[in-house]
VOPAGU-2260 file (C-alpha; in pm, 1 decimal, decimal comma):
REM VOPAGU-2260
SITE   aa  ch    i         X         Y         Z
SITE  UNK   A    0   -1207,7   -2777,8    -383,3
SITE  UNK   A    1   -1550,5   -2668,6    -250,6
SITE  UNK   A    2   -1707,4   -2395,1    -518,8
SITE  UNK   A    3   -1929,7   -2091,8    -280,9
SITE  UNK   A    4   -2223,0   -1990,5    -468,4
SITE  UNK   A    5   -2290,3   -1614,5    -452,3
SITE  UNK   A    6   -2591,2   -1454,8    -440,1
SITE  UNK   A    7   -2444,7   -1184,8    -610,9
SITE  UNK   A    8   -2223,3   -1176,3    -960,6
SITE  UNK   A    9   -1869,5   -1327,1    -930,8
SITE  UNK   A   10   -1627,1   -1057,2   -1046,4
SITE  UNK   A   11   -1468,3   -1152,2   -1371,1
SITE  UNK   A   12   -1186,0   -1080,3   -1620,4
SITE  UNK   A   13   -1217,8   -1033,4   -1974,1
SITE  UNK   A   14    -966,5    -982,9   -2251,1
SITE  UNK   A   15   -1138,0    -870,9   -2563,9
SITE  UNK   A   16    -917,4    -833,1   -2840,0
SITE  UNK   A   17    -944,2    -602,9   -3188,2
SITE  UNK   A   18    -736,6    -542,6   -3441,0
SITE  UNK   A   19    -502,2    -315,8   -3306,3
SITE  UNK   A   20    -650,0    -322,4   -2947,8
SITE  UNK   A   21    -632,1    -510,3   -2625,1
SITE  UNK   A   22    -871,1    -457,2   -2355,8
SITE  UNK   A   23    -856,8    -582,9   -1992,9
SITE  UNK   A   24   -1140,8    -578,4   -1785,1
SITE  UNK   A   25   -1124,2    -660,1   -1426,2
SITE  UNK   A   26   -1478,4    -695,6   -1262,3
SITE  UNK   A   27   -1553,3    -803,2    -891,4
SITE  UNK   A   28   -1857,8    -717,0    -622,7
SITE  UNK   A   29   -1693,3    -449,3    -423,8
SITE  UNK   A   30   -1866,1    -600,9    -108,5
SITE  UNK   A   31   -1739,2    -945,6    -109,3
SITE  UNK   A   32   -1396,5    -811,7    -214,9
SITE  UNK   A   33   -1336,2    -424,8    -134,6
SITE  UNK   A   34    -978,6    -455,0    -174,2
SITE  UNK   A   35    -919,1    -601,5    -510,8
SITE  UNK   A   36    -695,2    -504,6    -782,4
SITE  UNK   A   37    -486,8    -617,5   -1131,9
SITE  UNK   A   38    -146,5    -484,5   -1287,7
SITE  UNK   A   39     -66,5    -539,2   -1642,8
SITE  UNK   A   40     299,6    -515,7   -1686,6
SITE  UNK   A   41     615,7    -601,6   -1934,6
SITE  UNK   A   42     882,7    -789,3   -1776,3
SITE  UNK   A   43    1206,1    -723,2   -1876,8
SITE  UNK   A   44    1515,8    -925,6   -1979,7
SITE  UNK   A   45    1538,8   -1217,7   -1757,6
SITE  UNK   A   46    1702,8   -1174,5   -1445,2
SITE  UNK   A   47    1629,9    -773,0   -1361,8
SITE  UNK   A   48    1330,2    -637,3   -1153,5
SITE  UNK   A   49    1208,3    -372,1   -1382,4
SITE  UNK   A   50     837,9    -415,6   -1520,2
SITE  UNK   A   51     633,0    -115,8   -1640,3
SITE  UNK   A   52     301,9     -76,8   -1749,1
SITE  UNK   A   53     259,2     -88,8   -2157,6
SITE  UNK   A   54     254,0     233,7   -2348,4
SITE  UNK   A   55     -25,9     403,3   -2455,8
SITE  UNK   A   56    -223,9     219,6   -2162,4
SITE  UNK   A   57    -531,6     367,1   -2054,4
SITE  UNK   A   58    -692,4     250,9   -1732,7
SITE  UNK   A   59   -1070,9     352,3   -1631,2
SITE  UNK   A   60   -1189,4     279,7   -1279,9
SITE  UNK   A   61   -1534,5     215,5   -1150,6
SITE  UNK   A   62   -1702,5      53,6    -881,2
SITE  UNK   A   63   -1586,5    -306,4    -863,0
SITE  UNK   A   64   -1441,2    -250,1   -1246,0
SITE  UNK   A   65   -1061,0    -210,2   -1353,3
SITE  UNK   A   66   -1026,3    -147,6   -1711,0
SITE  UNK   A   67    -672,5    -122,4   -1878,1
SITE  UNK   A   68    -668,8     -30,8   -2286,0
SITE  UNK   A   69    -335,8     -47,4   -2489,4
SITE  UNK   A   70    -278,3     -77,6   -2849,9
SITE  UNK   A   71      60,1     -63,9   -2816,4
SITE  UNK   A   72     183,7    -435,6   -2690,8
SITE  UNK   A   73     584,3    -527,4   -2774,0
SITE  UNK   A   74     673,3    -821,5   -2909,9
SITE  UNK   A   75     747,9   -1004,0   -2626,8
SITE  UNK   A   76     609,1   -1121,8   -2310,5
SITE  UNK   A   77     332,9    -929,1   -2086,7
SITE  UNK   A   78     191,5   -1010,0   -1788,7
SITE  UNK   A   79    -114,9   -1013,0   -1566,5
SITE  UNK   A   80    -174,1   -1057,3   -1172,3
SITE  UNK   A   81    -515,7   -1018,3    -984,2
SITE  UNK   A   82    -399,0    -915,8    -630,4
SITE  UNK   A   83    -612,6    -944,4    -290,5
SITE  UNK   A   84    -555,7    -663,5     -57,9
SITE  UNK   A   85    -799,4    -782,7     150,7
SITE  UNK   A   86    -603,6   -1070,0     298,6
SITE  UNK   A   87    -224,6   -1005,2     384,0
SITE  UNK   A   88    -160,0   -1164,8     721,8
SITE  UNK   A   89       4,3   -1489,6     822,7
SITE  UNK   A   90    -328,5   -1651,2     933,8
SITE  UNK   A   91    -443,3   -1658,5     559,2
SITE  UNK   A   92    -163,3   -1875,4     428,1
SITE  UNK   A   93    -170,4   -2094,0     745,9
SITE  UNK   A   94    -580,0   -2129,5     752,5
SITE  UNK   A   95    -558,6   -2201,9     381,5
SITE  UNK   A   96    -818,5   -1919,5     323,4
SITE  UNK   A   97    -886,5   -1912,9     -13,5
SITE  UNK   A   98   -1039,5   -1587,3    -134,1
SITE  UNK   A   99   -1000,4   -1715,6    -527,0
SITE  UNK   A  100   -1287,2   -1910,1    -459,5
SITE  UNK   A  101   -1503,0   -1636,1    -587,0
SITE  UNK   A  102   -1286,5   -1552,4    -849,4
SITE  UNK   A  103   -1327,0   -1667,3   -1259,1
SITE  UNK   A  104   -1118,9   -1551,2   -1540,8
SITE  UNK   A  105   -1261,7   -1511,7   -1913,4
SITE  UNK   A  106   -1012,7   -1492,0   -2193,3
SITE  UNK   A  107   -1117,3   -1384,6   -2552,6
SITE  UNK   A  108    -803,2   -1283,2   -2884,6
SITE  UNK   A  109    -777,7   -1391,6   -3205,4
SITE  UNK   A  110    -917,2   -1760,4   -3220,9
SITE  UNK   A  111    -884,5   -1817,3   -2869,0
SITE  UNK   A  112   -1238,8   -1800,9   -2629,4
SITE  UNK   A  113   -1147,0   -1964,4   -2274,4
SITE  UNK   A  114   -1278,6   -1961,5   -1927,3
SITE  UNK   A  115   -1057,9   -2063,5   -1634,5
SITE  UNK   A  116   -1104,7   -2104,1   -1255,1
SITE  UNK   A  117    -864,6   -2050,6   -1011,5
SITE  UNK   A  118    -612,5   -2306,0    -939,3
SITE  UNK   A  119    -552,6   -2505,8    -536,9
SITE  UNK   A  120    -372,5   -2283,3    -325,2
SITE  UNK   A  121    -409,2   -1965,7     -84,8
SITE  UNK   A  122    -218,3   -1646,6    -117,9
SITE  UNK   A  123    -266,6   -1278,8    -203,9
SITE  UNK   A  124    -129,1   -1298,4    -569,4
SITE  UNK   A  125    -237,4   -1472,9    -912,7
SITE  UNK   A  126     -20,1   -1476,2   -1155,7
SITE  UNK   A  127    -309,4   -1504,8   -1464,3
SITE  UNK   A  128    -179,0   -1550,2   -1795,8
SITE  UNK   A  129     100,0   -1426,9   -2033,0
SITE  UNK   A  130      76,4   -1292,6   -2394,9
SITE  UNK   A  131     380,9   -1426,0   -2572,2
SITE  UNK   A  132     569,1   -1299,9   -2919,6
SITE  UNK   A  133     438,1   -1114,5   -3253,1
SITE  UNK   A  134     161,9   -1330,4   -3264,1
SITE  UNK   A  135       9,5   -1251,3   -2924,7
SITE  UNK   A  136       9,2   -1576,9   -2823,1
SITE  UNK   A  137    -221,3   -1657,6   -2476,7
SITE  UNK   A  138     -61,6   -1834,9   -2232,1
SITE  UNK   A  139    -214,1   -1930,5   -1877,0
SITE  UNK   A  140       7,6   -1926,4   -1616,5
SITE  UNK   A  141    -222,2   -2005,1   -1352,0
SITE  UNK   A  142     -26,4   -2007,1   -1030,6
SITE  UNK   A  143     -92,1   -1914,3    -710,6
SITE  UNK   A  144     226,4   -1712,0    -559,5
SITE  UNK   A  145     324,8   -1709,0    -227,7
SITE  UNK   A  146     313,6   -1394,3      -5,6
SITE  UNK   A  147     661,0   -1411,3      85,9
SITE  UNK   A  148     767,2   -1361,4    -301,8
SITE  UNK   A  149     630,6   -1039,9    -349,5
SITE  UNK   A  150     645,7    -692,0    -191,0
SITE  UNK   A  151     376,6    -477,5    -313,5
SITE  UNK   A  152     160,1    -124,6    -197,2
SITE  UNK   A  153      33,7     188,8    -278,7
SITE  UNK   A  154     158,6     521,3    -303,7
SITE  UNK   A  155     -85,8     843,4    -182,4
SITE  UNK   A  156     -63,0    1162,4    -107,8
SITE  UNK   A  157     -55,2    1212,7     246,1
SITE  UNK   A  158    -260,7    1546,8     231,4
SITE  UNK   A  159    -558,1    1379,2      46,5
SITE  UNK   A  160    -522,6    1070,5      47,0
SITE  UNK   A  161    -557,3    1049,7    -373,7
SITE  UNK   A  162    -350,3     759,0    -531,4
SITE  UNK   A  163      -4,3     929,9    -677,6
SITE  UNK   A  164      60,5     781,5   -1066,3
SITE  UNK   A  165     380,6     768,2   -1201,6
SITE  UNK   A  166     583,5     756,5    -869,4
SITE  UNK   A  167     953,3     517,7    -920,6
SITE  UNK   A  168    1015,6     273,9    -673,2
SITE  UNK   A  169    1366,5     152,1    -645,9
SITE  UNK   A  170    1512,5    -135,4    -504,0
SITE  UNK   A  171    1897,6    -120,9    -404,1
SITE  UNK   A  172    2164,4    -332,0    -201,6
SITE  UNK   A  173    2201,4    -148,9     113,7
SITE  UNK   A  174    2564,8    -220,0     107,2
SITE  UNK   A  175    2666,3    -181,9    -294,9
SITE  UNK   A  176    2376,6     100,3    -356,6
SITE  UNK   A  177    2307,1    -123,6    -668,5
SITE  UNK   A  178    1982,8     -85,3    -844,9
SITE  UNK   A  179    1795,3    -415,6    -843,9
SITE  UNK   A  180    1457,0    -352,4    -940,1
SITE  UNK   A  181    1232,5     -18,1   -1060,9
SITE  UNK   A  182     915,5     -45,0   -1087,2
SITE  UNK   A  183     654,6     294,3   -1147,9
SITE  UNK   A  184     308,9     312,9    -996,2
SITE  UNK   A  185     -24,4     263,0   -1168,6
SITE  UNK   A  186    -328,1     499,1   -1182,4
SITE  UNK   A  187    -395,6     369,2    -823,0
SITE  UNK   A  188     -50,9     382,7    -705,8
SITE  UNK   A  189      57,7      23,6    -690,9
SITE  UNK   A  190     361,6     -79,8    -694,2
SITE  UNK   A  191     485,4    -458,1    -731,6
SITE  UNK   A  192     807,2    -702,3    -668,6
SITE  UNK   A  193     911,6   -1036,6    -655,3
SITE  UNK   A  194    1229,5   -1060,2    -462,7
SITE  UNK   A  195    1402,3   -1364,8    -298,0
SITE  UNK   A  196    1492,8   -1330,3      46,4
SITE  UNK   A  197    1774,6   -1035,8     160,8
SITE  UNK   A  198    1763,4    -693,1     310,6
SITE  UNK   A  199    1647,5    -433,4     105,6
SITE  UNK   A  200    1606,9     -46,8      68,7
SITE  UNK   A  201    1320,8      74,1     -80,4
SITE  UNK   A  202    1300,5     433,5    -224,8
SITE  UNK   A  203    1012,6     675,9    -400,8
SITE  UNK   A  204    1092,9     921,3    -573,1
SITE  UNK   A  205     825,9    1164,0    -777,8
SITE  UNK   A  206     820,9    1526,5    -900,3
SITE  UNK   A  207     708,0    1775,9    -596,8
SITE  UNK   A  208     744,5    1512,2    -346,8
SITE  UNK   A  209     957,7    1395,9     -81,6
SITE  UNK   A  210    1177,7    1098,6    -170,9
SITE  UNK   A  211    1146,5     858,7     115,0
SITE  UNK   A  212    1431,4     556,8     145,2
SITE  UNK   A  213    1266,8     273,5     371,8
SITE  UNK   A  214    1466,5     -65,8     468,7
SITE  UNK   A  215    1303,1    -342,4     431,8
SITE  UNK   A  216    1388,1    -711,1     517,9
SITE  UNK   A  217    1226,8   -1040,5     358,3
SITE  UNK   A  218    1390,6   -1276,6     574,7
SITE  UNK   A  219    1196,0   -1572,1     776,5
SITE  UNK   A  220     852,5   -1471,7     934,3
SITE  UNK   A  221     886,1   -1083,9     926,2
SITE  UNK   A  222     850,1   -1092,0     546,3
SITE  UNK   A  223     679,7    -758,0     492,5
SITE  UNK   A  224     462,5    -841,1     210,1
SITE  UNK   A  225     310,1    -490,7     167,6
SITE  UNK   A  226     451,5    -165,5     236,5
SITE  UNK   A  227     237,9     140,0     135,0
SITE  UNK   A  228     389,5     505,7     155,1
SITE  UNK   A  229     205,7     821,2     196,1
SITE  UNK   A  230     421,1    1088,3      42,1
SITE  UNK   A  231     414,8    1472,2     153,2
SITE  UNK   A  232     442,7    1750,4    -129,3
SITE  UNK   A  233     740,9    1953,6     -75,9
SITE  UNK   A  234     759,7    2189,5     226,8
SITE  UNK   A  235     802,6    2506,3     335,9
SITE  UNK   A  236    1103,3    2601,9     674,9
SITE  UNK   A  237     894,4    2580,3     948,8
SITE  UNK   A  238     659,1    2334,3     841,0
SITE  UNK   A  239     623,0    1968,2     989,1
SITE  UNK   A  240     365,5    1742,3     810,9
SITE  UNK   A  241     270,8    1401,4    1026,7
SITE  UNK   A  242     174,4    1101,4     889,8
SITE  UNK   A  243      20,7     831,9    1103,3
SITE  UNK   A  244     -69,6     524,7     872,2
SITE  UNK   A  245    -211,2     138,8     987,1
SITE  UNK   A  246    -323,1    -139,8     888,9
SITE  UNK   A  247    -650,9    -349,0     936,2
SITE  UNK   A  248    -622,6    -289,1    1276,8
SITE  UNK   A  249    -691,4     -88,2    1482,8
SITE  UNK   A  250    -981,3      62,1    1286,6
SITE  UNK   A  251   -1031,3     364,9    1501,9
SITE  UNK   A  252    -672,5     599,8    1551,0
SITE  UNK   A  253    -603,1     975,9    1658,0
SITE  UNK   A  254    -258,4    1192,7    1619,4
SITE  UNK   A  255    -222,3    1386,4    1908,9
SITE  UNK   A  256     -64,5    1714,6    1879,7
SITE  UNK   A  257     -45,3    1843,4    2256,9
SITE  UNK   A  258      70,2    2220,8    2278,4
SITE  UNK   A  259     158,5    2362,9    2614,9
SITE  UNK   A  260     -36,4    2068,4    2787,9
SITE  UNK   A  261    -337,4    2130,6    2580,7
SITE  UNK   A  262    -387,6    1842,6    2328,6
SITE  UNK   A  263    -554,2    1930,5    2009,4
SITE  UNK   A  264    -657,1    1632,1    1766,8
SITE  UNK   A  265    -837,2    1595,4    1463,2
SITE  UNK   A  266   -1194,8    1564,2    1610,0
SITE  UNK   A  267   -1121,0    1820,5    1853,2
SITE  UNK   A  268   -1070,7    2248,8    1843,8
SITE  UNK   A  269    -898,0    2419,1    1551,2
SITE  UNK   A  270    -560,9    2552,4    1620,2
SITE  UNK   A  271    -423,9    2816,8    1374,4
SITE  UNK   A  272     -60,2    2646,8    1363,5
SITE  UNK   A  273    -236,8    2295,3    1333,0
SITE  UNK   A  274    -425,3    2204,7    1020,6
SITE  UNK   A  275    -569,3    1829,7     981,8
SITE  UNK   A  276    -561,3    1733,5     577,3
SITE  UNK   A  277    -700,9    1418,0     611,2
SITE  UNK   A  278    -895,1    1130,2     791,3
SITE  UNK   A  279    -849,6     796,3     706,3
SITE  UNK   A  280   -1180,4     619,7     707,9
SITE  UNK   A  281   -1057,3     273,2     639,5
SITE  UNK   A  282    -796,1     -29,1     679,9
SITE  UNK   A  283    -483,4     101,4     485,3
SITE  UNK   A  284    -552,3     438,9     533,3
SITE  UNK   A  285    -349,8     784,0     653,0
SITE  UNK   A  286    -449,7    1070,6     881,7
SITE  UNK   A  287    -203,8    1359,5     776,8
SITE  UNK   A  288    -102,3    1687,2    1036,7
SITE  UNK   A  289      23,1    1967,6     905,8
SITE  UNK   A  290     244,8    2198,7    1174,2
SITE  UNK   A  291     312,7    2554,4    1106,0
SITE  UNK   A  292     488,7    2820,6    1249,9
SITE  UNK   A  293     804,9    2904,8    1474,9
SITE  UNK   A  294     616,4    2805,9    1806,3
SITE  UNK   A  295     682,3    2412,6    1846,8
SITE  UNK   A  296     832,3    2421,3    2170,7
SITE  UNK   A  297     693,0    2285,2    2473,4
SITE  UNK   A  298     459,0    2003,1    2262,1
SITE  UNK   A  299     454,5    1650,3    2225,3
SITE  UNK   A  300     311,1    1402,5    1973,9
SITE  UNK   A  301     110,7    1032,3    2060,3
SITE  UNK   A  302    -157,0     846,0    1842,5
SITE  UNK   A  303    -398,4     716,3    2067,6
SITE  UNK   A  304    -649,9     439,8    2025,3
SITE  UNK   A  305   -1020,3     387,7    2132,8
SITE  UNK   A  306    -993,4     295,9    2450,9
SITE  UNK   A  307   -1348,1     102,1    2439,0
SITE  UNK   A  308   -1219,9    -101,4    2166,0
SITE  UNK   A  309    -956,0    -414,2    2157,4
SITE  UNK   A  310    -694,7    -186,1    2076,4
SITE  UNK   A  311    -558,2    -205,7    2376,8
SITE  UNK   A  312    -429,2    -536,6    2281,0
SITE  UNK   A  313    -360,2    -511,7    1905,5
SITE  UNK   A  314    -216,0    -193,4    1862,0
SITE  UNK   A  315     155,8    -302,8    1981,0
SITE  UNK   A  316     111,1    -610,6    1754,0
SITE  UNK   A  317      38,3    -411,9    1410,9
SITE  UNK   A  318     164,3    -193,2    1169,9
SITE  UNK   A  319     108,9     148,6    1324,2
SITE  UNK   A  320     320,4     380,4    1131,7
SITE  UNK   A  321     455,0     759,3    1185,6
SITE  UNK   A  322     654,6     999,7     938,4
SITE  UNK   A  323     754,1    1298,9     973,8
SITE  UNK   A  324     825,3    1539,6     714,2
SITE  UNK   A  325    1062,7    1866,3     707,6
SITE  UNK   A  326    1182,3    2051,4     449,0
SITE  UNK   A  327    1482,1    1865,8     370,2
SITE  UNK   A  328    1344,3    1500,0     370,1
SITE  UNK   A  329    1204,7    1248,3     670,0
SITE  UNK   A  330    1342,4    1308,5    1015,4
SITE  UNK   A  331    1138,6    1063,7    1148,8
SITE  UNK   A  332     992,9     700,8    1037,5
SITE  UNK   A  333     868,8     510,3    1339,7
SITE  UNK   A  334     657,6     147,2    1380,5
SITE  UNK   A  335     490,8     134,8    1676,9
SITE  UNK   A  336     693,5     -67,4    1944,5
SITE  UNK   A  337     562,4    -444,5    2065,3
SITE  UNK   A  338     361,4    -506,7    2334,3
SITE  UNK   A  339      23,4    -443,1    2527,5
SITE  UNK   A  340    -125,3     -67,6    2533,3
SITE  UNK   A  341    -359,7     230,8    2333,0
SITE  UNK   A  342    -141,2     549,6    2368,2
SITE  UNK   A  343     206,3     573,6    2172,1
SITE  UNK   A  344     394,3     846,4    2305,3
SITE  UNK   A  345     689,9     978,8    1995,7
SITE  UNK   A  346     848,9    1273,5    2057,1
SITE  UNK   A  347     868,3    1608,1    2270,9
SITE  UNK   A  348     983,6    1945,1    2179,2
SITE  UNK   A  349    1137,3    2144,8    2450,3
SITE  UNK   A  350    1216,0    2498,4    2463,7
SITE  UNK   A  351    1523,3    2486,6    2249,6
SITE  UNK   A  352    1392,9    2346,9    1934,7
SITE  UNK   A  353    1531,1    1992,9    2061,3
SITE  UNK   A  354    1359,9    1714,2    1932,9
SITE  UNK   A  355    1356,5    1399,2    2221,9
SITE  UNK   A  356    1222,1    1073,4    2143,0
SITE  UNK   A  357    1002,4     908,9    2337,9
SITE  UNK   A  358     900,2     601,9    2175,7
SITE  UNK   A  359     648,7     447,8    2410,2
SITE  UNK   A  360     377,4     267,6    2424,9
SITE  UNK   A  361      97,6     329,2    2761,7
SITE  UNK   A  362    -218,0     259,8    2820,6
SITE  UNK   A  363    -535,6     513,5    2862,3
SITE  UNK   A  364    -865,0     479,2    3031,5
SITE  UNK   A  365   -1173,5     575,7    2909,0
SITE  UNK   A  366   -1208,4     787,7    3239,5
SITE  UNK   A  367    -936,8     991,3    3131,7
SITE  UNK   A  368   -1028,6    1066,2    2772,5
């Protein structure tokens, strides 16, 4: 395989050993790879889905730096992955684009001092090493896993955007309600499974927050590899918080909240019963509404795209997301529907409180924005 030479420092991992203490050090340039992250993680008995981070594990973040400090390791087997955000599309396993190019791994422990380079292969995980038994015994793994193995993403807070710690994700049998997996988020809200192929439910659940349950299916080419959730604090009657969450595309998004036939949107006049929390800036980002007071009749709710830009033909063919928060849980969890267009109508509110949805994707000129 053809090494690229960087002009710039290839991120690295290091595991320095003392004593009583393991440290793991994830380095990277946060230009070449902005989306870049590792989990450190106990398995469990063979056969269950429920890995959590060590105890006593403290993680420090910097630019382009992960570090995760434990001196509390069991006996048995834990594990490390180095995940790419960056790349989670189709394209990337067909193209054979292979982002672990850049990517070298430096091991230190007790009388062990090892470099290793990634392995053939293109994918979003890397499954690194192992440290097996009493002894701490290294073991590279060194395989490159398939996207359609794994379902991974990150929690936030919907309101700010700020990466939610400690939130349980459950995975249960739609039809049994079995548990088959837990799994708790790190200090930047990941979450990770490996799952063979079957319909799913996913659910969050975290103190203060609104538990969301989310089917999810891994069969054939619909494999959802990542599935991020922006969770809203509890509510207040009266209250509706919006979340409209994407992808990589398209980069440039707007909830409309339209009042009376007057829209109002996030770059456009305050309202007193309308208060925007946040803006996403990025790819895998949120823009959150917050609706207050007794007067929702007679509005409506779209997202609407730049109509200069290409969203006109990519926004149909993404992962355009809307959730809508009450009180008493989600009344609403919406993808954007298929096809060609850069305004998605959702719902109206009529004069009696009723809620109709509109589900509909149109398209918008720049002459009439």
């Amino acid at each position: 395989m053809q090494r690229y030479l960087l002009p710039v420092l290839l991120f690295s991992l290091s595991l320095h050993v003392t004593a009583q203490e393991w440290t793991v050090t994830l380095r990277w340039d946060p230009q070449a790879l902005p989306l870049l992250e590792g989990k450190l993680f106990i398995p469990q008995q063979e056969g269950t889905l429920i890995p959590q981070e060590p105890r006593e594990t403290k993680v420090t973040e910097l630019l382009g730096e992960m570090t995760w400090t434990t001196s509390a390791l069991p006996p048995g087997r834990t594990r490390f992955y180095v995940i790419n955000k960056e790349r989670d599309d189709e394209f990337a396993d067909w193209a054979g684009y292979r982002w672990l190019d850049m990517v070298e791994v430096r091991v230190t422990g007790p009388e062990v001092s090892r470099k290793f380079l990634a392995p053939l292969g293109s994918g979003a995980l890397w499954y690194v090493f192992d440290i097996l038994g009493e002894d701490n015994f290294l073991q590279p793994t060194m395989q490159i896993l398939p996207r359609r193995q794994s379902i991974y993403g990150h929690i936030t807070d919907a309101s700010t955007g700020v990466p939610i710690k400690n939130v349980t994700v459950e995975v249960i049998n739609p039809t049994t309600g079995e548990i088959l997996g837990k799994d708790t988020t790190s200090s930047s809200g990941l979450y990770l499974f490996f799952l063979s192929e079957g319909a799913y439910t996913l659910r969050t659940s975290s103190r203060d927050y609104i538990s969301i349950d989310e089917s999810i299916n891994t069969l054939g080419f619909d494999f959802p590899k990542r599935r991020d959730f922006n969770l809203s604090r509890e509510l207040q009657e009266q209250q509706l918080r919006i979340v409209l969450s994407w992808d990589y595309y398209p980069e440039n998004l707007d909830l409309i909240w339209e009042h009376e036939k007057k829209p109002v949107s996030s770059t456009g006049q305050d309202n007193s019963n309308l208060k925007w929390e946040f803006t996403g800036s990025r790819a895998f980002s949120n823009e959150s509404l917050l609706v207050e007071g007794p007067n929702l009749s007679l509005s409506r709710l779209s997202v609407e795209a730049n109509p200069l830009s290409n969203s006109l033909f990519l926004m149909g063919y993404s992962q355009v997301r809307v959730r809508v928060y009450k009180k008493d849980g989600v009344i609403l969890n919406l993808t954007v529907p298929s096809g060609s267009g850069n305004k998605w109508e959702i719902f109206e509110v009529d004069t009696d409180l009723k809620v109709n949805l509109l589900h509909r994707l149109g398209t918008i000129t720049p002459l009439e924005k």
